[in-house]
C-alpha positions in Angstrom: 0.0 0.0 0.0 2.8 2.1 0.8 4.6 1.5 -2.5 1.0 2.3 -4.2 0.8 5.7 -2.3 4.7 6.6 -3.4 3.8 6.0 -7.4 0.5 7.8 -6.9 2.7 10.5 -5.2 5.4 10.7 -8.0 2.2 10.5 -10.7 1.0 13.4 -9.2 3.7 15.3 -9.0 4.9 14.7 -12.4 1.6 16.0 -13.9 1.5 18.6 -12.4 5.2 19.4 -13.3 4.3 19.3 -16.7 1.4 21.1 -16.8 3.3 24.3 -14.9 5.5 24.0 -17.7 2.7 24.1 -20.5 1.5 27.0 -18.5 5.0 28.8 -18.9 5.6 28.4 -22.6 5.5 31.6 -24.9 2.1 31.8 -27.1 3.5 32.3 -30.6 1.1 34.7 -32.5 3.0 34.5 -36.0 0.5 36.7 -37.8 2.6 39.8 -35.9 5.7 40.0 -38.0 6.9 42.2 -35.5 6.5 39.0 -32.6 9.8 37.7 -32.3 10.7 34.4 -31.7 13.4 31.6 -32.5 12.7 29.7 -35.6 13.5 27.4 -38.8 12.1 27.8 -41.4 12.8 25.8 -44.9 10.6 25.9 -48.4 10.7 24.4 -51.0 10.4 27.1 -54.1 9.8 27.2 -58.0 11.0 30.2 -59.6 10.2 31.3 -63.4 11.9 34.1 -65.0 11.1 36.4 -68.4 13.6 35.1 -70.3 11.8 31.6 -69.8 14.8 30.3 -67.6 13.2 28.2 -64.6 14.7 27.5 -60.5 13.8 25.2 -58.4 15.3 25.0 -54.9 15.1 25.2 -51.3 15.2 28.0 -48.8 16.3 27.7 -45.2 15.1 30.7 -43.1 16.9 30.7 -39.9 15.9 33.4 -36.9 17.6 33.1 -33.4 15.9 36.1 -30.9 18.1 37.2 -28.4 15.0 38.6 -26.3 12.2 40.1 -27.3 13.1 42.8 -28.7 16.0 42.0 -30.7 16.2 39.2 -33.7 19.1 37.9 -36.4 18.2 36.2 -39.5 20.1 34.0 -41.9 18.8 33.0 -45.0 20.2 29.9 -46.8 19.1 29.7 -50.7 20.2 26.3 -52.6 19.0 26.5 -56.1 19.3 24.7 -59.4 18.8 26.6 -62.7 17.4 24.6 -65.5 19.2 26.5 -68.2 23.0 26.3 -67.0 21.9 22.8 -65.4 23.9 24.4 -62.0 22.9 23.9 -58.9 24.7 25.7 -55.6 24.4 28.3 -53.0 22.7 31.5 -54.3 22.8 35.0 -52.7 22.9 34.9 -48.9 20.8 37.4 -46.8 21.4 38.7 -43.4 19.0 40.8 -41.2 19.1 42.1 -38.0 15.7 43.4 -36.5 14.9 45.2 -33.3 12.0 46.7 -31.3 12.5 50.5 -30.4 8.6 51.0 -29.5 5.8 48.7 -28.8 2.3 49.1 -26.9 0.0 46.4 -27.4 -3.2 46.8 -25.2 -7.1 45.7 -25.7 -7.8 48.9 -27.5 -4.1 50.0 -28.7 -1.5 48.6 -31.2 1.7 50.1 -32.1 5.0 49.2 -32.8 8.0 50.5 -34.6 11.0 48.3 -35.7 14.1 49.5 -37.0 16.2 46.8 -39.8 19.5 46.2 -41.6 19.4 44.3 -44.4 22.3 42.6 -46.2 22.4 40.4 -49.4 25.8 38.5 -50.5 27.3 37.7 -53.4 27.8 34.3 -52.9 25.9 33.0 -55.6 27.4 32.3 -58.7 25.9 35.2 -61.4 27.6 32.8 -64.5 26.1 30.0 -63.4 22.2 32.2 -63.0 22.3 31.3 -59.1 23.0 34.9 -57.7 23.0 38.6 -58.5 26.6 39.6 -58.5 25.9 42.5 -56.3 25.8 43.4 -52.7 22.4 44.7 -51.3 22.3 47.1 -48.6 19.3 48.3 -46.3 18.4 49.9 -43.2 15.0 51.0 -42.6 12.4 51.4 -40.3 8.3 49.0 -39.6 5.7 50.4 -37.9 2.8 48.5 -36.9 -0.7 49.5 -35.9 -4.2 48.0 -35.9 -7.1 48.9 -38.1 -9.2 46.2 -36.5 -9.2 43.2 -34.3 -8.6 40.7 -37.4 -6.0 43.7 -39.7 -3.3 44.7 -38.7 -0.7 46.7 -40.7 3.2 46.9 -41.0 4.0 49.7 -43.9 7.9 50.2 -43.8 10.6 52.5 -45.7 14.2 52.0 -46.2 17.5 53.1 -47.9 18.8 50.7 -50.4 22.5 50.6 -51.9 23.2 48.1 -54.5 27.2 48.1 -55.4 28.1 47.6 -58.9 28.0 44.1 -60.3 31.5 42.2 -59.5 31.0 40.8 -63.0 31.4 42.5 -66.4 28.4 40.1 -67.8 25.9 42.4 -67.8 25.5 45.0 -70.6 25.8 48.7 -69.6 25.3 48.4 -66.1 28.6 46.6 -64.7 30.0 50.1 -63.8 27.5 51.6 -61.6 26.0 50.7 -58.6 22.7 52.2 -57.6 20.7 54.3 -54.3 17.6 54.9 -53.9 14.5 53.7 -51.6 12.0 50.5 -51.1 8.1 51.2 -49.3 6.3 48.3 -48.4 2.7 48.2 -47.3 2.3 44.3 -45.4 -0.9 43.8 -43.9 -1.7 40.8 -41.7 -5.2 39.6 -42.3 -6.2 37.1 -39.0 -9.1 34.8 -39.8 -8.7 33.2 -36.2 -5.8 31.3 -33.9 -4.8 28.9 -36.7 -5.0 30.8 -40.1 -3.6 34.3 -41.3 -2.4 35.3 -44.3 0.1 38.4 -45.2 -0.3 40.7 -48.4 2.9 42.6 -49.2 3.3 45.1 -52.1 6.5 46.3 -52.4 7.8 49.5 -54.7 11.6 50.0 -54.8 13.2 53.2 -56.5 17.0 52.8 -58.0 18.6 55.5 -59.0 21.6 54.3 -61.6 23.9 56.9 -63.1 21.1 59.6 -63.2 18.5 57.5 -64.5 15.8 56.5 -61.9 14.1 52.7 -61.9 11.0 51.6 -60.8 10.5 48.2 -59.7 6.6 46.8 -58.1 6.9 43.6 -56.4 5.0 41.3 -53.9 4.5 38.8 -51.7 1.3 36.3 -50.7 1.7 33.8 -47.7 -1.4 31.9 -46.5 -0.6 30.4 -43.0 -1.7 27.5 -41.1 -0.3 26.8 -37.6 -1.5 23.1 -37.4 0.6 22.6 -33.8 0.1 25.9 -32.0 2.9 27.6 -31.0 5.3 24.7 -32.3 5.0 24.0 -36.6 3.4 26.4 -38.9 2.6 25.4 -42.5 2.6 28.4 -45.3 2.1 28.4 -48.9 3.4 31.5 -51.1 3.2 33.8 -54.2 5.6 35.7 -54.8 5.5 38.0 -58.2 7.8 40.5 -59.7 5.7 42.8 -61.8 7.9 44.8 -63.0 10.7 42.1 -64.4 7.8 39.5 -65.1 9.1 37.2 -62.7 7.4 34.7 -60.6 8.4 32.5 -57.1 6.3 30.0 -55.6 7.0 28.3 -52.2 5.8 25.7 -49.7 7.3 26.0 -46.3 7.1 24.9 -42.4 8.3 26.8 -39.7 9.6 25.1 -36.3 9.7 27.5 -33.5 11.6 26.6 -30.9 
């Protein structure tokens, strides 16, 4: 009987060991960009360009926060283009993202996150895996609420793009460009487990006197299937201006 007690005892304490625990862990709200949490995330993408050249690949997303208010990311491109039959490491990008201002209340939402961007080189630009340039941007999100289920995150930055490090491309291999990106996401909530982001982008280049427009976006529907553990997206991902087009299937693992 005493044995019996002593298992019923350890049982006990056990459960309710775990459940304190379950009771400790961080919700993950995903459909906040501006939430910040540690994370892998790795999709599987089909690119088609203009010039009918097509890339297939995957994309490893990597994200370690330090706290909550300050976040690296590392993203990982492996690619193959089905014109040079090459397949290898495309451009690189680094980002570091932190949280200057945040109130987040029953009736108020704001938040405003500064960024530095940085894309590599590393892919190689003979071979159609990377750009041949490096990317540089520092900029500033700011969130707000314009209901319980929208929420917004338009942002502005500086963008440098240094001259191509290959003499490949016709009249533009010595000049490098400035200019500025806007972005308008919004984060649509249709409740706990689906979201979706809508993202236009416009970026301005400004290349030996001559100013370029380029519009862009990007589409994720989101499913987190095991809250605040795997979450499932599908993405679109179009580049109006260059008639481009990227499609991705992804999972996320926060841990």
């Amino acid at each position: 009987m005493e044995k019996f007690k002593l298992v019923l005892l350890l049982i006990s304490i056990s459960i309710t060991t775990v459940n304190a625990q379950d009771e400790g862990k961080k919700v993950v709200d995903a459909s906040n960009p501006t939430n910040l949490y540690t994370q892998i995330n790795t999709a599987f993408e089909y690119s088609s360009l203009k010039d009918g050249t097509n890339l297939y690949g995957m994309r490893a997303n990597v994200q370690y926060s330090f706290d909550a208010n300050n976040l690296v990311l590392a993203e990982l491109p492996l690619l193959y283009n089905e014109a040079t039959s090459a397949f290898g490491l495309s451009d690189v990008r680094v980002r570091y993202f932190t949280i200057v201002k945040r109130v987040m209340t029953a009736d108020k939402f704001h938040v405003m996150a500064p960024f530095v961007d940085i894309t590599l080189p590393t892919g190689n630009f003979e071979d159609g895996l990377g750009s041949s340039s490096f990317v540089l941007s520092a900029g500033s999100v700011y969130g707000f609420a314009a209901s319980k289920k929208i929420k917004l995150f338009p942002g502005l930055s500086v963008v440098h793009v240094t001259k191509p490090g290959t003499d490949l491309i016709p009249d533009a291999s010595k000049f490098s460009s400035t200019g500025f990106s806007a972005q308008a996401n919004v984060s649509i909530s249709f409740n706990k487990s689906w979201f979706l982001f809508v993202n236009p982008v416009m970026t301005m280049l400004n290349t030996d006197g001559a100013w370029n427009e380029t519009w862009s976006g990007d589409f994720n529907l989101n499913h987190m299937f095991i809250p605040n553990k795997i979450l499932a997206n599908i993405g679109y991902s179009p580049n109006f201006t260059n008639k481009a087009n990227t499609v991705k299937l992804g999972v996320t693992f926060f841990l």
